[in-house]
N, CA and C atoms as an extended XYZ file, in Angstrom:
453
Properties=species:S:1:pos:R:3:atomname:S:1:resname:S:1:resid:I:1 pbc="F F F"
N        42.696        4.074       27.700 N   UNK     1
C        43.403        2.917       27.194 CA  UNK     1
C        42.778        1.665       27.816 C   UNK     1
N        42.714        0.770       27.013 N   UNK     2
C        41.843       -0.362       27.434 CA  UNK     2
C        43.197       -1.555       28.016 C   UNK     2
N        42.323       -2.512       28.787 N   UNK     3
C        43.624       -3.186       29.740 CA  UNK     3
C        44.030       -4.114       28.356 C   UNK     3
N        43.644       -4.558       27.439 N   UNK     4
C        44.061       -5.416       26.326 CA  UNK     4
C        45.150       -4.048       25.357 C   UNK     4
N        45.286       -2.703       25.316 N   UNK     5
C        46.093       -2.151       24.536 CA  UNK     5
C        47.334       -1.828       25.316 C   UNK     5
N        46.849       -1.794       26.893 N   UNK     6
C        47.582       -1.849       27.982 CA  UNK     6
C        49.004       -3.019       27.961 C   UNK     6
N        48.161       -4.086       27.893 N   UNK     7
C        49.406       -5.044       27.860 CA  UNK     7
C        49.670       -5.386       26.516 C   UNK     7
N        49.301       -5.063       25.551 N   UNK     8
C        50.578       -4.805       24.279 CA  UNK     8
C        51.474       -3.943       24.588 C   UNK     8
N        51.367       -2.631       24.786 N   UNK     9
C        52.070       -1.848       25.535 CA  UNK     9
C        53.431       -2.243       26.129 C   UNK     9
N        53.011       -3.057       27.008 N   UNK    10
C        53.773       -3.550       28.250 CA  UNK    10
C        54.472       -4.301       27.508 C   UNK    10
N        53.829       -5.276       26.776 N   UNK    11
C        54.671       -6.506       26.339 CA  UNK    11
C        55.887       -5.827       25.180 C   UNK    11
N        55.456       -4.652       24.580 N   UNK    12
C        56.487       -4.354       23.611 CA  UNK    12
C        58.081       -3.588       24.499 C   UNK    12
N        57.513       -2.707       25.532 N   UNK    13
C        58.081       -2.788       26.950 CA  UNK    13
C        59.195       -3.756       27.423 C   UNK    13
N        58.545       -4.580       27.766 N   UNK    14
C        59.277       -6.293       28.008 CA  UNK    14
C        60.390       -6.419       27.162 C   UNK    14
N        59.834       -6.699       25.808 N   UNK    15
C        60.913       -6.772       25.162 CA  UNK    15
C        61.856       -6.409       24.842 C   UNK    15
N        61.811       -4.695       24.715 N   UNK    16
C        62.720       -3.698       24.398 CA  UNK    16
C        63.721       -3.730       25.544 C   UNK    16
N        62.912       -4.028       26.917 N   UNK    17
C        64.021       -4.466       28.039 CA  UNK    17
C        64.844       -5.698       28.251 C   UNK    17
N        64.189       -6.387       27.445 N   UNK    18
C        64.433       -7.929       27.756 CA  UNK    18
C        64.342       -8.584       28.824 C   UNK    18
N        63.562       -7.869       29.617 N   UNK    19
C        62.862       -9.126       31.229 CA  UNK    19
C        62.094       -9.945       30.550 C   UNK    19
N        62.787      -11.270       31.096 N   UNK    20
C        62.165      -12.328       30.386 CA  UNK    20
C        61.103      -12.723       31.144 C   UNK    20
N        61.039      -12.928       32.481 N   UNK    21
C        59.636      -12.896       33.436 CA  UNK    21
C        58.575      -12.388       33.002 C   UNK    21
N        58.547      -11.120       32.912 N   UNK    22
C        57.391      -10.207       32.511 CA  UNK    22
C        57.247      -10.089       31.254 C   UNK    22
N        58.068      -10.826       30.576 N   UNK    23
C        57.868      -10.666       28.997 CA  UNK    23
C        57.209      -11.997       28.864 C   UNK    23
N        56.996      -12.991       29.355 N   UNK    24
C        56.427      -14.521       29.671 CA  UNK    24
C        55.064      -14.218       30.207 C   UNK    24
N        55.173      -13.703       31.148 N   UNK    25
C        53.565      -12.998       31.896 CA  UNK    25
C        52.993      -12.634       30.982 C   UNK    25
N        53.497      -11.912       31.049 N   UNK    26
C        52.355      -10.414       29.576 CA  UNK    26
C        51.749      -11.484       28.190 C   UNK    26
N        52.792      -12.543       27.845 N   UNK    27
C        52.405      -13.519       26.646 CA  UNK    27
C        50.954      -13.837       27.036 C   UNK    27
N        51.316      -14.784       28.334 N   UNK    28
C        50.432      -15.901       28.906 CA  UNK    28
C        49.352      -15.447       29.534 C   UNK    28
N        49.332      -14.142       29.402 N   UNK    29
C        48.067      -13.056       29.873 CA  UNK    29
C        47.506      -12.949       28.360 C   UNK    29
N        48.126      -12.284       27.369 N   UNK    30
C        47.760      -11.891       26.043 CA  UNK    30
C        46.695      -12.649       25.175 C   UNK    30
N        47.729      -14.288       25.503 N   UNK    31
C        47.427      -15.379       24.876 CA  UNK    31
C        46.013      -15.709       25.140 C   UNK    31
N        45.864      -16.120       26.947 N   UNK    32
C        44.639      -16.188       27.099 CA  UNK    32
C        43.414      -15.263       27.009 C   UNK    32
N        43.735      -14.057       26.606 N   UNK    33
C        42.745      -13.022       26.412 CA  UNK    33
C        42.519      -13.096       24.807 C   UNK    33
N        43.724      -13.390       23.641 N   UNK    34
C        43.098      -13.562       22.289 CA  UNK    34
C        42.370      -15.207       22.447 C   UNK    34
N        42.313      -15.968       22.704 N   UNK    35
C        41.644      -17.273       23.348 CA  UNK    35
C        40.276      -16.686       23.520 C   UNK    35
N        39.685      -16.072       24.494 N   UNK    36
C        39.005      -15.272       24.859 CA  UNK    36
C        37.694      -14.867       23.275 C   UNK    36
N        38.873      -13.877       22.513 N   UNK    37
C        38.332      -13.341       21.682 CA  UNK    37
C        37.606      -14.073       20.407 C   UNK    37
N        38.496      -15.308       20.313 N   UNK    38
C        38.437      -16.248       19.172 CA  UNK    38
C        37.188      -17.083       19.821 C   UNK    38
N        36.379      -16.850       20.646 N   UNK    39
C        35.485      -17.926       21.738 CA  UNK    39
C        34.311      -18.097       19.996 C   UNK    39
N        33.979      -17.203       19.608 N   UNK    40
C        32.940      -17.958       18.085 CA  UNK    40
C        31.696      -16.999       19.001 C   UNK    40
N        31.233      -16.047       20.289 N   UNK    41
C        30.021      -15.688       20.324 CA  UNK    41
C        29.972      -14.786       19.599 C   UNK    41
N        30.934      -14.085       19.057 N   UNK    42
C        30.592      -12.632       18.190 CA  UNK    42
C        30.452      -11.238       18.768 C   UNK    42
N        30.939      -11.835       20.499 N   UNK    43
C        30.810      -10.330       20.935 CA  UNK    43
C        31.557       -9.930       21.260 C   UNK    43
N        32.005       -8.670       21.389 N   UNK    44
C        33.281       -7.979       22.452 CA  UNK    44
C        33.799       -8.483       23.322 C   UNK    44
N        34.929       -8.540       23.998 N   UNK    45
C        35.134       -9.304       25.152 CA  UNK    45
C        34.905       -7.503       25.848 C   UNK    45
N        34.331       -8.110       27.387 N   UNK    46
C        34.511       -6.759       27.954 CA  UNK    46
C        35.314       -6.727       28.963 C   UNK    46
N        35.040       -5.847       29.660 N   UNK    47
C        36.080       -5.633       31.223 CA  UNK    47
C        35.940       -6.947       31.725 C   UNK    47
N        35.000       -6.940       32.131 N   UNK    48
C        34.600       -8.589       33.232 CA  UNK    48
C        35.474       -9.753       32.713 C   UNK    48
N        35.371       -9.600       30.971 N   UNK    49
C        36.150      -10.707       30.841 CA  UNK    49
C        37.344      -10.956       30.827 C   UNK    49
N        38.053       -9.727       30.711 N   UNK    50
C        39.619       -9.143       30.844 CA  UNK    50
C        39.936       -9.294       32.374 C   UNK    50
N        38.834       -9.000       33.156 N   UNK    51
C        39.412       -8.967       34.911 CA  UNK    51
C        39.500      -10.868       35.407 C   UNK    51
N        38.066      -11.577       34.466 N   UNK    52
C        38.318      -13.024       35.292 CA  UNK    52
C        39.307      -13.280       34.434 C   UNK    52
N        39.760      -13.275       33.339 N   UNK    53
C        40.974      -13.496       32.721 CA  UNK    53
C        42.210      -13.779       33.384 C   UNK    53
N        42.102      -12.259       34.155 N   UNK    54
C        43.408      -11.920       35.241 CA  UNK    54
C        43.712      -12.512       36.442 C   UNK    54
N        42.518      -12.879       36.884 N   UNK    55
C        41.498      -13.476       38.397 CA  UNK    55
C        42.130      -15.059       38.530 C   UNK    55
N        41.874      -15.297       37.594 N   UNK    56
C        41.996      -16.918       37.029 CA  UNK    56
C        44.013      -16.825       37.045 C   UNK    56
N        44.689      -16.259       36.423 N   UNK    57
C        45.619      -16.030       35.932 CA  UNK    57
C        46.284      -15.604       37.784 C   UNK    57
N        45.923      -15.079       38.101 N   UNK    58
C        46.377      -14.854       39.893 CA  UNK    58
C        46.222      -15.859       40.581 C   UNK    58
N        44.998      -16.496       40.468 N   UNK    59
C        44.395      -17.571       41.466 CA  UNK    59
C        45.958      -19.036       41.070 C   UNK    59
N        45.791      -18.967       39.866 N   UNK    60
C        46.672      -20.259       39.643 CA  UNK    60
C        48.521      -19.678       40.438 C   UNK    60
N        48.940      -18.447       39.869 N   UNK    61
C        49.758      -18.207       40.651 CA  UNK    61
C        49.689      -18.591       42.000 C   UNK    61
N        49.122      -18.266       42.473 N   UNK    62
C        48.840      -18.340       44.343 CA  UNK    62
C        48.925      -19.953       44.643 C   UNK    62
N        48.102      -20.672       44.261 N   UNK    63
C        48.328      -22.242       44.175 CA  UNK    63
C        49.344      -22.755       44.018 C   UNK    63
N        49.958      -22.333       42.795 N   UNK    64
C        51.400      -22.980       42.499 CA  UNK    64
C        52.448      -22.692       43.791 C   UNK    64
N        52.341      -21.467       44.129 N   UNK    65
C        53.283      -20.650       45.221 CA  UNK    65
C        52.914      -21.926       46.137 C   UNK    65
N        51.720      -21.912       46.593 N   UNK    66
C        51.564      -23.010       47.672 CA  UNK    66
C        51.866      -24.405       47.566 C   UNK    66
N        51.959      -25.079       46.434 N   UNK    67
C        52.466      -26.001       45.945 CA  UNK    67
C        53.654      -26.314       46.146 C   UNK    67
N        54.729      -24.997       45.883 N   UNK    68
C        56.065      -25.257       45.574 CA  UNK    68
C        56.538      -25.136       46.716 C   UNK    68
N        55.536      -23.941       47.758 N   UNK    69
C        56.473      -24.118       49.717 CA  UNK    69
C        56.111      -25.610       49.898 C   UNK    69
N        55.489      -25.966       49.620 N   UNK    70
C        54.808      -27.214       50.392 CA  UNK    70
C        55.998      -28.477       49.791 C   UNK    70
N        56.607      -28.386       48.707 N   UNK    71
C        57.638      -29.110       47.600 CA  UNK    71
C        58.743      -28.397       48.251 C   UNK    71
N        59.020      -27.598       48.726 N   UNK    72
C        60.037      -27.150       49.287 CA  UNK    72
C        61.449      -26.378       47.942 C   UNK    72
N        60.672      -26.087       46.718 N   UNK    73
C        60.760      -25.276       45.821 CA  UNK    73
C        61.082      -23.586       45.462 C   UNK    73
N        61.708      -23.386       46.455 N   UNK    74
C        62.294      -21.551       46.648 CA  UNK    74
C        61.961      -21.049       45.354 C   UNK    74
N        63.174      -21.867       44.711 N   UNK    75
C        63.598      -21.218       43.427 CA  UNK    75
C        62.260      -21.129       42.769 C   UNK    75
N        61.301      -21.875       42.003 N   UNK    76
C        59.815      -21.819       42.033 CA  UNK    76
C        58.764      -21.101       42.449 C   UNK    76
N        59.253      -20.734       43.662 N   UNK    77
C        58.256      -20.319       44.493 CA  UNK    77
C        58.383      -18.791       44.388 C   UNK    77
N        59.780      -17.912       44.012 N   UNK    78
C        60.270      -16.915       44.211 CA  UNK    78
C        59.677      -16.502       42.272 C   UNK    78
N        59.860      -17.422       41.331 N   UNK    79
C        59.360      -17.289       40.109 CA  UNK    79
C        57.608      -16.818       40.042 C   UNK    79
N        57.143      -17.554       40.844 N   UNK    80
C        55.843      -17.756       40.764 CA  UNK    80
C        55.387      -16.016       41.460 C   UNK    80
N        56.334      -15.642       42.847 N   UNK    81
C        55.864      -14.840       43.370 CA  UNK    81
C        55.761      -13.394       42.474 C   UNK    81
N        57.089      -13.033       41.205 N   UNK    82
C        57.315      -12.186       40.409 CA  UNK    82
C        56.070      -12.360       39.757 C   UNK    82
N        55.979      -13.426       38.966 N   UNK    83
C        54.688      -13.457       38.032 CA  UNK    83
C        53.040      -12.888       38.634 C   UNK    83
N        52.966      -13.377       39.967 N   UNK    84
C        52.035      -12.694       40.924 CA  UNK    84
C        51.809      -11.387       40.782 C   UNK    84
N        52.995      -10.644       41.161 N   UNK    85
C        53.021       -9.154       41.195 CA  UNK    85
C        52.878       -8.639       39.923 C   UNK    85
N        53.425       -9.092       38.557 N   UNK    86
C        53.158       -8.581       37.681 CA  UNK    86
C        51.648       -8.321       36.852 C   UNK    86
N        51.128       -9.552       36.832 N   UNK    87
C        49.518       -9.822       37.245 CA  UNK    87
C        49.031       -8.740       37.620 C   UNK    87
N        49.438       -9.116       39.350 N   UNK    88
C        48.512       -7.642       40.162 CA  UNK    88
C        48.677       -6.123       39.773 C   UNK    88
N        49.565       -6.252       38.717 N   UNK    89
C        49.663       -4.601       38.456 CA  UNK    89
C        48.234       -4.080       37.233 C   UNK    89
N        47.744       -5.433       36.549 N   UNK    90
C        46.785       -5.247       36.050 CA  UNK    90
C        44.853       -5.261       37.090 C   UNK    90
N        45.268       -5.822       37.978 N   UNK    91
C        44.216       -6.046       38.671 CA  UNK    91
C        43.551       -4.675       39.050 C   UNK    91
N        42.194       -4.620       39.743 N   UNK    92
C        41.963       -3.325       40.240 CA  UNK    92
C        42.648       -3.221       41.529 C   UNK    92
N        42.629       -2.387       42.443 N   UNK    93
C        43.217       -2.152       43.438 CA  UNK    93
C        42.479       -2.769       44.708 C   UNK    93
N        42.977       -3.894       45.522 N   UNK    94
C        42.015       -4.644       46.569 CA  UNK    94
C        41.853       -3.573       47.811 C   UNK    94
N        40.447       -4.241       48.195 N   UNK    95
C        39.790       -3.468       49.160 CA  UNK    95
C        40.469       -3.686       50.755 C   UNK    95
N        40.355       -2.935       51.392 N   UNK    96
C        40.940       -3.523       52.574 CA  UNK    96
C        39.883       -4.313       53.479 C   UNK    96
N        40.463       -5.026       54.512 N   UNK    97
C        39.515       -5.764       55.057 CA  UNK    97
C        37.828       -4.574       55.455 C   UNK    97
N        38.642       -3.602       56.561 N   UNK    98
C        37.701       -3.174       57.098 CA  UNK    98
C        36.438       -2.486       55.686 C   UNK    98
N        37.386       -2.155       54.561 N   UNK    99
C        36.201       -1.495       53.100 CA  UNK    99
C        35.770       -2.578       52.925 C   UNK    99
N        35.919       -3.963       52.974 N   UNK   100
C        34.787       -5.120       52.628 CA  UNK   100
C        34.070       -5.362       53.566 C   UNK   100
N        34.347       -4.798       54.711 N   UNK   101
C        33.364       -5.326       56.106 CA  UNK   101
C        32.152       -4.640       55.491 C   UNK   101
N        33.002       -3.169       55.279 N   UNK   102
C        31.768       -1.886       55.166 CA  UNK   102
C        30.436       -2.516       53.689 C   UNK   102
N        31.643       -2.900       52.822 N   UNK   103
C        30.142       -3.468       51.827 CA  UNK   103
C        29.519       -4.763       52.407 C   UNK   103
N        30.401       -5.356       53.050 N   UNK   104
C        29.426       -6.327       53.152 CA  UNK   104
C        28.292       -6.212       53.997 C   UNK   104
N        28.551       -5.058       54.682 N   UNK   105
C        27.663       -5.104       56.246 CA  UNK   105
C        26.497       -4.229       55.135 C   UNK   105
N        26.898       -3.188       54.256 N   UNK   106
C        25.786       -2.367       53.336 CA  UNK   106
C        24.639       -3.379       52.630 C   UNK   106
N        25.714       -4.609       52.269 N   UNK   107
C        24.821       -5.463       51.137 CA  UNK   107
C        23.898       -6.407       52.069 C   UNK   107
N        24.329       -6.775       52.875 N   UNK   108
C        23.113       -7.647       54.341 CA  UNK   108
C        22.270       -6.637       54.438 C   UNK   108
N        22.433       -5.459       54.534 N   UNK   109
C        21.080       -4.664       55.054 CA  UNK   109
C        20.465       -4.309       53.675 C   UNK   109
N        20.656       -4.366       52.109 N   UNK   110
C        20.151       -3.973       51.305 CA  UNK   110
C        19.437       -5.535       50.715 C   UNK   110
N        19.745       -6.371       51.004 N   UNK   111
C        19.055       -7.770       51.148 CA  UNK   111
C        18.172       -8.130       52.107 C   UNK   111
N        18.526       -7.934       53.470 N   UNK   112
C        17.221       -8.392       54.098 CA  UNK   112
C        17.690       -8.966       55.058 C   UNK   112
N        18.983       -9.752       54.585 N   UNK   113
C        19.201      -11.054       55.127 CA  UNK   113
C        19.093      -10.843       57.054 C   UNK   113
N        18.678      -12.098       57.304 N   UNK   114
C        19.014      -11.926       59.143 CA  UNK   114
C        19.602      -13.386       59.437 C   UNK   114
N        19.581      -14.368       58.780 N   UNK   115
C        19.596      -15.711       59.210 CA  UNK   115
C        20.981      -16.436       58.432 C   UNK   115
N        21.604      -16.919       59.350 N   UNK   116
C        22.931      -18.026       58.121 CA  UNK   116
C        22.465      -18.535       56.961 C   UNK   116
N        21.156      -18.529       57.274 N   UNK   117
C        20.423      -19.735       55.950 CA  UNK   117
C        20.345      -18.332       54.533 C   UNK   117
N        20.449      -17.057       54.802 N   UNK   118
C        20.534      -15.769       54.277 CA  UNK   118
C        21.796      -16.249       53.332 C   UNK   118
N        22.632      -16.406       53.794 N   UNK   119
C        24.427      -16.658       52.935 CA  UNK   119
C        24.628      -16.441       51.558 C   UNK   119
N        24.181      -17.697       50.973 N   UNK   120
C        23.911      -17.871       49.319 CA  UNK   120
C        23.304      -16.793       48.765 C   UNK   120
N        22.393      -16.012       49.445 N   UNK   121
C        21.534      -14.668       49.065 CA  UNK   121
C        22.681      -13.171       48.489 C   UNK   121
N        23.157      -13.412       50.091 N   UNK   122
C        24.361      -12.322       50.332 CA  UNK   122
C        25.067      -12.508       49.668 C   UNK   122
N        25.734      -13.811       49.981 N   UNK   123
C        27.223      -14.074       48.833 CA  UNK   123
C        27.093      -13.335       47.137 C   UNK   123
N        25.560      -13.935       46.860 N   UNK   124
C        25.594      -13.734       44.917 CA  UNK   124
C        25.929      -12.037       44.928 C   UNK   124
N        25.155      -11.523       45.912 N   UNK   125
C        25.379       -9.867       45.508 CA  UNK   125
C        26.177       -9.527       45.647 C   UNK   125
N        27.055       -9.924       46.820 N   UNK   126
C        28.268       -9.322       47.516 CA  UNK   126
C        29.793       -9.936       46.392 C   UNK   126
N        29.273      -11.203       45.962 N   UNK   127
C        30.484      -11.333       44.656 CA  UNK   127
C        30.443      -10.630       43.604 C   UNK   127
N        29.744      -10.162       43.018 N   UNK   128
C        29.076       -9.352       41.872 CA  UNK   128
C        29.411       -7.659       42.205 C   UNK   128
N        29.473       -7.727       43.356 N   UNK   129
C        29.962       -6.173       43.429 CA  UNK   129
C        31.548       -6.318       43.760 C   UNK   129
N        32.165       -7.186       44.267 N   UNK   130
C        33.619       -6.927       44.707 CA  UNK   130
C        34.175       -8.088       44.172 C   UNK   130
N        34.108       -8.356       43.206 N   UNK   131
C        34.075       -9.359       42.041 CA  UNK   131
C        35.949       -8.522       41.705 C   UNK   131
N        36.792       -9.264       42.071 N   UNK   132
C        38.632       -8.822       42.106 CA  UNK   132
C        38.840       -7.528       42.600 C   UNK   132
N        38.162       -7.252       43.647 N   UNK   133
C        38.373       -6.331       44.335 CA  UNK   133
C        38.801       -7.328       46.158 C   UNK   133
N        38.460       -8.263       46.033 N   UNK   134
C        38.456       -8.661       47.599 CA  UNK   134
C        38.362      -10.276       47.223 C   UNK   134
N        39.085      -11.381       48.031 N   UNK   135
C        39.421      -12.558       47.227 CA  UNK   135
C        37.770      -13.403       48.336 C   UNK   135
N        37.411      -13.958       47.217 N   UNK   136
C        35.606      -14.910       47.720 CA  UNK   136
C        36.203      -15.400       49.158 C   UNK   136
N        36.956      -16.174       49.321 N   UNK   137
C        37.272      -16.609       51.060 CA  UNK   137
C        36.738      -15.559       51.918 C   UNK   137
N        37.732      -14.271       51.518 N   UNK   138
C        37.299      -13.896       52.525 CA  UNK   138
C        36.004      -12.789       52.761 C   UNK   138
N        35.250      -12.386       51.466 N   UNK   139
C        33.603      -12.067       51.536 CA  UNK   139
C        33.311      -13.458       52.133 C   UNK   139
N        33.361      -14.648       52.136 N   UNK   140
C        32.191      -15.244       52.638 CA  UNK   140
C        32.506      -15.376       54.216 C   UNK   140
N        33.764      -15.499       54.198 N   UNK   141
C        34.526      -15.514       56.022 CA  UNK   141
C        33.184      -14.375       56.930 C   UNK   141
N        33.651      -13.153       56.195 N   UNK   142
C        33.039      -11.782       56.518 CA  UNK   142
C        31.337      -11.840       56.580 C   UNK   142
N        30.572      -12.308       55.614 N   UNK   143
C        29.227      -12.444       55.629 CA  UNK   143
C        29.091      -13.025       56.865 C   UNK   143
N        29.355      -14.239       56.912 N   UNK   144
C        29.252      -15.440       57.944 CA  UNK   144
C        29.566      -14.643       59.269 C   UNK   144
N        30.107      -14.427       59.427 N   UNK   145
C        30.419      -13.462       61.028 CA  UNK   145
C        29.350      -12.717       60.791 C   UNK   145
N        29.223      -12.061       60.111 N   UNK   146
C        28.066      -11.080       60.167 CA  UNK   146
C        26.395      -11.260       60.187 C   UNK   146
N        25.918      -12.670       59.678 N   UNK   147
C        24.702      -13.208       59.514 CA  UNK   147
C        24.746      -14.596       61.027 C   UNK   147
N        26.055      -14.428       61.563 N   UNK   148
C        25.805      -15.774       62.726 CA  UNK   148
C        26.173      -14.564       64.095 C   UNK   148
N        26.401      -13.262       63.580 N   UNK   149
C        26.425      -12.649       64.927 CA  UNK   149
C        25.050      -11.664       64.986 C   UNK   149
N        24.677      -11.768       63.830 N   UNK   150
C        23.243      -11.070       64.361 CA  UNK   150
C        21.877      -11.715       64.684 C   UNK   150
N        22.270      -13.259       64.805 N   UNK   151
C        21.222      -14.206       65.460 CA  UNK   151
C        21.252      -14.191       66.643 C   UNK   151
């Protein structure tokens, strides 16, 4: 089952339950994925584009959340956090710190890199493989320790 038959699925789900949260999610996920489709290149949308879809769709959650503690916005903030989780149930499953140490420390030695000035090198590969598996802060946090402690 593909993650686009997935959340029809869900969304018919939603409704039959009537959670209006997740029946709002699943739209505003849907929506931007037929958006997606209607783009005029003529090609498939594929996984990648279904995951930054989702990526994008999390990232703004997370912001808003921070927005609304910072506004002092509970009620908001507790909305935003549901919509989060519902999201993440489409996401792949995140890596833990120490499984991103492990790729990242694999992808420095399959690059070369030895020097900070290495970074930009590391980073492109190391996003491309854990590309919504592990959030960019903290691959580059992780590189960086790793290319300024082996100088």
């Amino acid at each position: 089952m593909t993650l686009t038959e997935k959340i029809n699925e869900d969304l018919k789900a939603a409704m039959k339950a009537g959670d209006s949260i997740r029946l709002n999610t699943i739209r505003s996920i849907r929506a931007r994925i037929v958006d997606l489709s209607k783009r005029g290149t003529g090609s498939a949308i594929t996984t990648e584009d279904e995951l930054a879809v989702l990526m994008t769709a999390a990232k703004q959650r997370k912001e808003s959340i921070e927005m609304f503690e910072k506004g002092g916005r509970k009620d908001l903030v507790a909305q935003e956090q549901k919509e989060l989780e519902i999201i993440s149930t489409y996401l792949p499953k995140p890596l833990t710190k120490e499984e991103a140490l492990h790729a990242v420390t694999r992808i420095i030695k399959e690059t070369g890199a030895t020097t900070s000035k290495d970074v930009g090198k590391v980073m492109s590969v190391a996003m491309k493989e854990l590309k919504g598996k592990v959030d960019g802060s903290v691959v580059q946090e992780l590189v960086k320790q790793q290319l300024v402690g082996t100088q």
